[in-house]
C-alpha positions in Angstrom: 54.9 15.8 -16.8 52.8 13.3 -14.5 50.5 14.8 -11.7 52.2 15.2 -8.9 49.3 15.2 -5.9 48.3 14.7 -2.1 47.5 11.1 -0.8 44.1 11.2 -1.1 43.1 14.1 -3.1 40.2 13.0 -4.6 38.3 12.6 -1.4 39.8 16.0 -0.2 38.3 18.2 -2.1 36.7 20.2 0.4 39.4 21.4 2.7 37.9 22.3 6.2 39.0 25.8 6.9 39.2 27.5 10.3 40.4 25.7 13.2 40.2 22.0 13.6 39.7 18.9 15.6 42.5 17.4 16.4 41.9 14.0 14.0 41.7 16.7 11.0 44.7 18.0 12.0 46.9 15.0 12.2 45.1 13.7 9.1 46.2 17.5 7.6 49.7 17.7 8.6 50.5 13.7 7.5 49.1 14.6 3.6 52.5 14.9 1.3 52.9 15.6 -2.1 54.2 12.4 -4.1 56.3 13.0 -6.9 56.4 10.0 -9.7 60.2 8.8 -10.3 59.6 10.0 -13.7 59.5 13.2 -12.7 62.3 12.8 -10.4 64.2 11.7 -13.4 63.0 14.4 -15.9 63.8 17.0 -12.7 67.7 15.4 -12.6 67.7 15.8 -16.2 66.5 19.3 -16.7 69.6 20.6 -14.4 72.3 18.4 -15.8 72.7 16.2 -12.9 72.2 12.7 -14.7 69.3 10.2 -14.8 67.7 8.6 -12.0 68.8 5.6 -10.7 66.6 5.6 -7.7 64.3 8.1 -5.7 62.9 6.8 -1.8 60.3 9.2 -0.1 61.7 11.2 3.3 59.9 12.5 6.1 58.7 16.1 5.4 56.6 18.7 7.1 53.1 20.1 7.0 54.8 22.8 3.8 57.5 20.6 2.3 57.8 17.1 0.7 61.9 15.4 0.4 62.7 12.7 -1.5 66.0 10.7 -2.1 67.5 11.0 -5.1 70.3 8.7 -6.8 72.1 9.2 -10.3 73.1 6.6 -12.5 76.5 8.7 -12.1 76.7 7.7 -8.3 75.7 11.2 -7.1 72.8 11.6 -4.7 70.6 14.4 -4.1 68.2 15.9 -1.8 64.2 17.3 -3.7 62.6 20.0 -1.4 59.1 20.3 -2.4 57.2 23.2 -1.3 53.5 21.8 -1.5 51.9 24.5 0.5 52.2 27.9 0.6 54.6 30.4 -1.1 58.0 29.8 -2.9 59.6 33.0 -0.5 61.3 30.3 2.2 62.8 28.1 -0.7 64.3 31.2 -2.0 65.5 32.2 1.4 67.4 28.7 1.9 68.8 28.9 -1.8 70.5 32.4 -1.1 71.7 31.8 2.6 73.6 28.1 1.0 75.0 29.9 -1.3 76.3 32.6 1.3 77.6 29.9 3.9 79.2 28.1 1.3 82.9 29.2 1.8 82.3 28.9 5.8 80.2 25.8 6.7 79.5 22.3 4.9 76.6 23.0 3.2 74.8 21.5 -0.4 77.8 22.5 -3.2 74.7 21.9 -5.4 71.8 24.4 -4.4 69.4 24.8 -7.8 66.2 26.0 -7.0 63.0 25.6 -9.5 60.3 27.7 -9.8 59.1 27.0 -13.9 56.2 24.0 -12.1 57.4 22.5 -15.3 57.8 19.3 -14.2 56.4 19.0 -10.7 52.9 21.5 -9.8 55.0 23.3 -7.3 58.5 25.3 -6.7 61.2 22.7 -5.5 65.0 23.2 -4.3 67.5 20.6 -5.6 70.6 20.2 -3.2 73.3 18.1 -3.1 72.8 15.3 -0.2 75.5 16.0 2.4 77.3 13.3 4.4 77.1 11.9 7.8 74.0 11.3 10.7 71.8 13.8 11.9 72.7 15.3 15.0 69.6 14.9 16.7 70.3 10.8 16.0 73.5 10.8 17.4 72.3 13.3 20.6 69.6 10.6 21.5 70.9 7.5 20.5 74.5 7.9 22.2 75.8 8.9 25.4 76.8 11.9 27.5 80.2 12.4 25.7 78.5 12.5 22.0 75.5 14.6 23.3 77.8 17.2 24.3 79.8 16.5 21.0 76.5 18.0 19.2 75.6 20.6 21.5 79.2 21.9 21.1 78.9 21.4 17.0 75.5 23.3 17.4 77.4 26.3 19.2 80.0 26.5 16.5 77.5 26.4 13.6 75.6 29.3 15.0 79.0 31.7 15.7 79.3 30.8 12.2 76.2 32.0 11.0 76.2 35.1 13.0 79.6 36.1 12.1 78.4 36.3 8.6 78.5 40.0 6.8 75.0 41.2 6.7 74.4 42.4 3.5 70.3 43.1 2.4 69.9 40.6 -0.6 71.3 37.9 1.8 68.2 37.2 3.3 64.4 38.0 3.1 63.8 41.1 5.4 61.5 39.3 7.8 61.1 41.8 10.5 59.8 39.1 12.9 63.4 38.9 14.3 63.4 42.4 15.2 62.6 43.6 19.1 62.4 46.8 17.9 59.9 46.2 15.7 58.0 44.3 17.8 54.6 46.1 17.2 54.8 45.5 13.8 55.5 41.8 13.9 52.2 41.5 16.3 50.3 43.5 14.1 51.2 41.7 10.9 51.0 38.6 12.5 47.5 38.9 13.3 45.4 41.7 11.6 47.3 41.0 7.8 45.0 38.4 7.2 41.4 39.3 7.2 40.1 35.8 6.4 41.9 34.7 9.6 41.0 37.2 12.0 37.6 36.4 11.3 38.2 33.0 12.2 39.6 34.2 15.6 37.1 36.4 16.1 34.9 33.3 16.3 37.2 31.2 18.2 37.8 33.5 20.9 35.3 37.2 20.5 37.2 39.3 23.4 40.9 38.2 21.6 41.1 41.4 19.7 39.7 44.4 22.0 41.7 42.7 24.7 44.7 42.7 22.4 44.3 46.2 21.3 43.8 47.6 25.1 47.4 46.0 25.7 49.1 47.3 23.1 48.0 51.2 23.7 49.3 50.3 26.7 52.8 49.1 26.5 55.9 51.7 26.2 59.4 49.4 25.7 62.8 51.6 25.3 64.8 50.7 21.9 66.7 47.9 22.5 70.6 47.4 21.5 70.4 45.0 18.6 72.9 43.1 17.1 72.2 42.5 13.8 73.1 39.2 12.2 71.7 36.4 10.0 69.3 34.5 12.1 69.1 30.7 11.5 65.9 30.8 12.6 65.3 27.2 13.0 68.3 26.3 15.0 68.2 22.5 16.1 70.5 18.9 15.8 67.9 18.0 13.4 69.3 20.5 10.6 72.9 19.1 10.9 75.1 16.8 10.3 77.6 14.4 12.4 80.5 12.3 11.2 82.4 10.1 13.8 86.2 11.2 14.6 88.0 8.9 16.7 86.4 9.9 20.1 84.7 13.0 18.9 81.9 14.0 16.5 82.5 16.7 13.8 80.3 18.7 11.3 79.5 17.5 7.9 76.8 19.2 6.7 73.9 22.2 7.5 71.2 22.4 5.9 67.6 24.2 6.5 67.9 28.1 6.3 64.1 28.6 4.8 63.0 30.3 8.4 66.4 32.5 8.0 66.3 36.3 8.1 68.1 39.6 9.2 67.7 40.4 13.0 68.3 39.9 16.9 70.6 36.9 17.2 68.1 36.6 20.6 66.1 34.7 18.8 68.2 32.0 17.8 70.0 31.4 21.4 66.3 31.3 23.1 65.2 29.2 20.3 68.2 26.7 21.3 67.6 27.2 25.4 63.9 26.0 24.5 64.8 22.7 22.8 66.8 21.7 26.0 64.1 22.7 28.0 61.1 20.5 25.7 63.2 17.6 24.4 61.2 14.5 25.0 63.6 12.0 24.5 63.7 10.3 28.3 64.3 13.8 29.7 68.3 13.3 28.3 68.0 17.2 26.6 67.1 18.9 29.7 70.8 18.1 31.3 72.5 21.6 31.8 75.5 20.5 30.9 74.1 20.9 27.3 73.3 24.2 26.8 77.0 25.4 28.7 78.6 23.2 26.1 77.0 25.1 23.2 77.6 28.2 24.7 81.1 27.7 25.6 81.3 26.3 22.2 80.0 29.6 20.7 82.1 31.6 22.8 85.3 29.6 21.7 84.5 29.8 18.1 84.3 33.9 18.2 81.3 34.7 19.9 79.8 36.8 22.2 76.9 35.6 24.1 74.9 38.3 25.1 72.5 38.8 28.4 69.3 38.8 27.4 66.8 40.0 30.0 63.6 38.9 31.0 61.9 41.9 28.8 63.6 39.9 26.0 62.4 37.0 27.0 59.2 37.5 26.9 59.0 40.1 23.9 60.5 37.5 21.7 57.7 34.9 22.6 54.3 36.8 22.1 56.1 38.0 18.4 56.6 34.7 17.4 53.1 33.1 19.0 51.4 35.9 17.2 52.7 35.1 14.1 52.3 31.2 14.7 49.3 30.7 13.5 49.8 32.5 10.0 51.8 29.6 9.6 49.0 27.5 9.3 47.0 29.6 7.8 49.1 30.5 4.9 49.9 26.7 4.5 46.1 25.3 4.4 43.2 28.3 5.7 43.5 26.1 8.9 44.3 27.3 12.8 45.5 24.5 15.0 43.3 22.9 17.4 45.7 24.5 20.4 44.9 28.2 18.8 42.9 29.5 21.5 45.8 28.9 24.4 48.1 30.1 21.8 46.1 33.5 21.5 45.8 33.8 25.8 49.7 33.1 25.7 49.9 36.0 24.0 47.6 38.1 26.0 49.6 36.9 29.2 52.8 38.0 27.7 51.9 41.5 26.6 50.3 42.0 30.2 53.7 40.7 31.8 55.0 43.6 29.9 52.3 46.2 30.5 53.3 45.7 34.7 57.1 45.1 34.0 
């Protein structure tokens, strides 16, 4: 095995911790882990896939590293390297491939490692899928393909919600849960103690303010429906291949942030990429988000009204559990933290006077 590492390692040594400028945090999030092609080869090996005939370096995140992988058979392969924090999401994207696998184009080939054998860190191996990603073909093409994806993105999601729920199907990540919303908040921010001291720093009033709010706030149960939640919902997790004048689906991918809970979620997710894409204002077109509505609705599914309780709710859970992101990934808080943490405040007073 050669040493797999981060650019730069040897003059990293000593990680800031806490929140940081913003030049640490670009200079953060844009470290990957580089794994040697003899590894890549010895990983091939090691599940019978074939040697390597050629390995190219993708874009990752801030948590995971992908690489390009072709055999000397002709077969190609996606490497999904979890470099930061725990192996729990790879596991999660493993289980829910296998579970879509009769219903959606996803990876045939889904092995996922944990033996840091060969590379220093748990990976997934998965069979590349065909076609362009949907996010190139919604920003590079014209109105007719941009509703193309937003109509593939509708089907894909009635998909995924129509699936049985059954409890080894997903981790039980009660952040999709409204009805657990206290418990989300709370285990967002208080189940780290090394981070709330951080906060505490960053902004001293956060907590009593927080706590104030809470012993405040009485919501009636809401009427969930149940499903697998994508959780990560976007055209850059899918696949497009060109059909005469249309666009079809040929592959998913991407259900780490998956778990059991309120499909609201996953539409408000969706609504919010409309509303935010950047590309020449071309996503914020309302003809978008009817298409993968009426899209969803066609395909089986019922699109619920979600009220402005909902709305709301669902945001302060998942800002309040934003910055364990980060901190899980690298004891580090985003240099936007403190407006994240008043967000929060704001929302939990909206509901305090709704």
């Amino acid at each position: 095995m050669s040493e797999g590492s981060l650019p730069n390692q040897e003059v990293c040594l000593e990680r800031p911790k806490g929140m940081v400028d913003k030049a640490t945090f670009r200079q953060l999030c844009g470290e990957d882990y580089m794994m040697s092609a003899e590894d890549a080869d010895l990983l091939l090996q090691k599940h019978g896939l074939g040697k390597l005939k050629r390995v190219e370096k993708r874009e990752g995140n801030f948590l995971n590293s992908l690489y390009d992988c072709e055999t000397d058979q002709g077969s190609s392969y996606i490497v999904k390297i979890r470099f930061r924090g725990g192996h729990e999401t790879l596991e999660a994207d493993q289980r829910v491939t296998s579970a879509l696998r009769e219903v959606l184009p996803v990876a045939p080939i889904c092995f996922l490692d944990l033996d840091c054998d060969i590379l220093s860190h748990a990976c997934l191996v998965l069979s590349k899928l065909p076609g362009e990603l949907a996010e190139t073909v919604f920003e590079g093409e014209g109105h007719t393909a941009r509703i193309a994806a937003s109509r593939r993105m509708g089907e894909i999601m009635a998909v995924i919600h129509s699936l049985p729920v059954t409890c080894d199907l997903a981790p039980g990540r009660n952040l999709f849960r409204l009805n657990w919303w206290k418990e989300s908040i709370t285990r967002g921010l208080y189940d780290r103690p090394d981070m709330r001291s951080e906060i505490d720093k960053i902004h001293p009033s956060f907590y009593g303010r927080l706590e104030e709010s809470l012993s405040r706030i009485s919501l009636p149960s809401f009427d969930e429906q149940l499903c697998l939640v994508w959780g990560d919902p976007k055209f850059h997790n899918f696949l497009l291949r060109r059909d005469k004048d249309d666009h079809l689906t040929s592959g998913v991918f991407d259900f780490e942030s998956s778990g059991i809970g309120n499909w609201v979620f996953d539409f408000l997710y969706v609504e919010g990429n409309f509303r935010r894409g950047q590309a020449d204002g071309i996503y914020r077109d309302p003809e978008y988000v009817e298409a993968f509505y009426g899209a969803y609705t066609d395909a089986g599914g019922v699109v619920p009204e979600i009220s402005e309780q909902e709305r709301v709710l669902r945001d302060v859970v998942l800002k309040a559990n934003g910055g364990g992101w980060w901190w899980d990934g690298a004891k580090i808080l985003p240099p936007r933290i403190g407006s994240v943490l008043d967000d929060v405040l704001r929302g939990l007073e909206e509901l305090v006077n709704g």
